[in-house]
C-alpha positions, 0 to 999 in steps of 0.5 A: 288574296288569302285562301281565307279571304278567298273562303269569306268572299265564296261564303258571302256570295254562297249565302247571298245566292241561298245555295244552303236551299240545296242542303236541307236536313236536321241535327239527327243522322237520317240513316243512324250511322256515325263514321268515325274515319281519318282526317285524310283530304283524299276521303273528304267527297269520296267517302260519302260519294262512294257509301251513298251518303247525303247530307244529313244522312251521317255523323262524321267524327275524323281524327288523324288516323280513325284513332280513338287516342284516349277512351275518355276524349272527345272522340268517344264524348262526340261518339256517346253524344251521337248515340244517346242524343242523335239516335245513332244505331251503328258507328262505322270506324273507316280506316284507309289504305296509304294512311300518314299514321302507317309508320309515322314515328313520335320521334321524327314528329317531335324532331319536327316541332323542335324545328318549327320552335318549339321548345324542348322545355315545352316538351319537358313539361308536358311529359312531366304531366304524365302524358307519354308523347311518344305513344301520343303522337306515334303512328301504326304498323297495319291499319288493320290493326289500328282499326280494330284497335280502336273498335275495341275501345269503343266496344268494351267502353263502359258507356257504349250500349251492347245494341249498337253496332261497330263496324270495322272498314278499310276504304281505298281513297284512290277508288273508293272501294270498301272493305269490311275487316273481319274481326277475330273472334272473342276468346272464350275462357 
């Protein structure tokens, strides 16, 4: 039996058994937090477990890395969506220790789509779209960095009201313990 059969045969019994009763809540975040944090398998319970965090308390937005990748994607649509139509107050972007994005090179990614068929053509194309791969698809240096890279998107997008909060975290997926990172203090000019 397929892993998906396997999902289809649980969710069937799941809904039979009305185990939903257990997870009551609504569309809008009880806590008013959006988390914007990486797609790491490791933060999937820990994550919320470890920031007491129930159903319906939060928005989770995950992307491979926390990484805001374009201030006008998805990423910041779902953030704006959360904020102007789901009362969010404060958005929480957790990075993680140990991250797959820490030293990931375009290079070595695009070495491995070639290898699974992809055509270097393809490839081409794409770029000839304008789209720089290589900045599209490369990794970080220090999640600290990342982090604070991608809370600077969100804070200077032109469609982010100046009352919410954004938060800078680093969370440890093997403990669960939660730093906060400080960011360096605006330039005044």
């Amino acid at each position: 039996m397929s892993n998906i059969e396997k999902m289809l045969q649980f969710n069937k019994k799941f809904v039979e058994q009305k185990q939903y009763a257990l997870y009551p809540t609504t569309k809008y975040p009880t806590k008013k937090i959006a988390v914007l944090s990486c797609m790491d398998t490791r933060l999937t319970e820990i994550l919320p477990a470890a920031l007491n965090f129930r159903n319906g308390d939060i928005k989770i937005i995950k992307t491979a890395g926390a990484i805001i990748s374009h201030p006008f994607g998805s990423v910041m649509r779902s953030l704006m969506i959360a904020i102007y139509q789901l009362g969010v107050e404060d958005i929480l972007v957790i990075g993680h220790k140990d991250c797959g994005m820490q030293g990931m090179e375009s290079s070595k990614l695009i070495d491995k789509m070639i290898d699974r068929g992809i055509e270097k053509e393809k490839l081409d194309i794409i770029r000839r779209c304008g789209v720089d791969l290589d900045k599209w698809l490369k990794g970080f240096d220090r999640v600290e960095d990342s982090i604070l890279a991608t809370v600077n998107i969100i804070k200077q997008h032109p469609l982010i009201p100046s009352d919410i909060g954004i938060h800078a975290f680093i969370i440890d997926p093997e403990t669960g313990k939660l730093d906060k990172i400080n960011e360096p203090a605006p330039v005044v000019k």
